[in-house]
C-alpha positions in Angstrom: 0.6 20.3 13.1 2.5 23.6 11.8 0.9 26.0 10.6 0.5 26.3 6.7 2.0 22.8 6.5 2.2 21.6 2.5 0.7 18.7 1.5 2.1 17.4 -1.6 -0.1 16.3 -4.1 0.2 14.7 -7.9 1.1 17.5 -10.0 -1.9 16.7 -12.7 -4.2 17.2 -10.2 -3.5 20.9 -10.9 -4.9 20.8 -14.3 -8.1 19.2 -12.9 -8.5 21.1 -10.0 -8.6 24.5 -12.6 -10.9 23.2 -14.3 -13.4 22.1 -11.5 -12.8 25.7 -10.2 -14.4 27.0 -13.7 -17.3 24.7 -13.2 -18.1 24.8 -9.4 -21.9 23.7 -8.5 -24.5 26.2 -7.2 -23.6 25.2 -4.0 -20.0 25.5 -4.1 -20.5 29.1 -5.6 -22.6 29.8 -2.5 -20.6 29.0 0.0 -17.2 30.4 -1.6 -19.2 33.8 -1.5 -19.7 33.5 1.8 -16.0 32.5 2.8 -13.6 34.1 0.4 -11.8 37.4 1.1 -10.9 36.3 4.8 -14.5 37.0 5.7 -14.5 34.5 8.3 -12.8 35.4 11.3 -9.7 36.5 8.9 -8.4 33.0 7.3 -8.0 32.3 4.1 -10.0 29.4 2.2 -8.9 28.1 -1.2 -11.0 26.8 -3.5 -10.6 23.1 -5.2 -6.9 22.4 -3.5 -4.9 19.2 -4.6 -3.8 17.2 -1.5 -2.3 14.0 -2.1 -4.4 12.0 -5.0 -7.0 14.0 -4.3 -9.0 17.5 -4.4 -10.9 19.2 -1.6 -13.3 21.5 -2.5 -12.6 24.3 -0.3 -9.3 24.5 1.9 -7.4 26.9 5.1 -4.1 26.2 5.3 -3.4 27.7 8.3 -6.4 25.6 9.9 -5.5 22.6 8.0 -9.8 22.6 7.5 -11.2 20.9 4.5 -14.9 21.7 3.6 -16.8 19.4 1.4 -20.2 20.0 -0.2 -21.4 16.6 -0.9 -23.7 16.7 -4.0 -25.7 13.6 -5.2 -22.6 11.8 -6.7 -21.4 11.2 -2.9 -24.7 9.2 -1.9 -23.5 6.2 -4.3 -22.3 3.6 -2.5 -18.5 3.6 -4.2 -18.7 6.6 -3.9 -19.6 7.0 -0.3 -16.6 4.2 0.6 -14.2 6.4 -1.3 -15.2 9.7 0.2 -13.5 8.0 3.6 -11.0 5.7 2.4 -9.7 9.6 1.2 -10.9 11.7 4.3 -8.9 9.2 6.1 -5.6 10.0 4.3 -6.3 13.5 4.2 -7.2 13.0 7.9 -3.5 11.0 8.7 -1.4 14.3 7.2 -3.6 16.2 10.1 -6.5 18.0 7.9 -9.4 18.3 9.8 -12.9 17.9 7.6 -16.3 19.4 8.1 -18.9 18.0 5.6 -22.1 19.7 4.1 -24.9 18.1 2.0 -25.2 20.1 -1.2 -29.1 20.9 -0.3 -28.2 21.7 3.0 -25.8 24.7 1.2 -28.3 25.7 -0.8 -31.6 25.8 1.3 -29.5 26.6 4.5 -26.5 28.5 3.6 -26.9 30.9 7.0 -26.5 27.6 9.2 -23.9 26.3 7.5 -21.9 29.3 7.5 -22.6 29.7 11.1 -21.2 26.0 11.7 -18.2 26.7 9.9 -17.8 30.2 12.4 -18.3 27.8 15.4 -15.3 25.2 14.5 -13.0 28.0 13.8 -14.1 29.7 17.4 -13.6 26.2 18.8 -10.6 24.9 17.4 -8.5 28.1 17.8 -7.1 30.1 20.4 -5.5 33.0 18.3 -7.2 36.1 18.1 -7.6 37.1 14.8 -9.3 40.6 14.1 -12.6 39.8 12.8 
C-alpha cells in the first residue's frame, strides 16, 4: 500500500468525528497522551479519523495502523458483529488494526503502549529517529 494513502470517507462523518474528539473516554485520553506529538518512534497518530462509513479512534497514515479502545458498548453482541463486518472493510483498503480493551488501557497503559512500539518495530523497515 502507498504510503499516506487517502481513504475516502462520508463527508458528515466529519461533524461526528469532532465531536467524539471533544468527548473522548478516559481511556482514549490516555492513550492519545502517550502517542501524540510523534512520540512513538516518530509517526504521526490522529485521533477519531473518518474512513469509509466509519470512525477509528486513533489513526497513522503513513502505517495505515488503526487503534481501537474497545469500551463496554463493543461487548454487545451487534455490536461485536459490526466491529468486524467494519474492520473487514477498513481491513480490504489495506489498514492494519490493533485492538485494546478499554480496562486493559486504563489499568495497563505501559503494556499497551509497549505493544503498539513492538508492531511498529515489526512491521517497518525504515529508520525513523526515535
Amino acid at each position: 500500500m502507498p504510503k499516506n494513502k487517502i481513504i475516502p470517507y462520508r463527508p458528515e462523518l466529519k461533524l461526528l468525528a469532532r465531536q467524539l474528539r471533544k468527548n473522548s473516554t478516559l481511556a482514549e485520553v490516555l492513550l492519545w497522551c502517550e502517542i501524540k506529538g510523534k512520540q512513538l518512534l516518530g509517526y504521526q497518530f490522529h485521533r477519531q479519523v473518518p474512513m469509509l462509513d466509519y470512525i477509528v479512534d486513533f489513526y497513522c497514515h503513513e502505517l495505515a495502523l488503526a487503534i481501537e479502545v474497545d469500551g463496554e458498548s463493543h461487548a454487545h453482541e451487534d455490536t461485536a458483529a459490526n466491529d468486524i463486518t467494519r474492520q473487514q472493510r477498513l481491513e480490504a483498503e489495506g489498514v492494519c488494526f490493533l485492538r485494546f480493551d478499554d480496562l486493559e488501557v486504563k489499568q495497563n497503559l505501559a503494556s499497551v503502549v509497549n505493544e503498539i512500539y513492538h508492531w511498529i518495530e515489526e512491521n517497518t523497515n525504515d529508520d525513523k529517529e526515535l
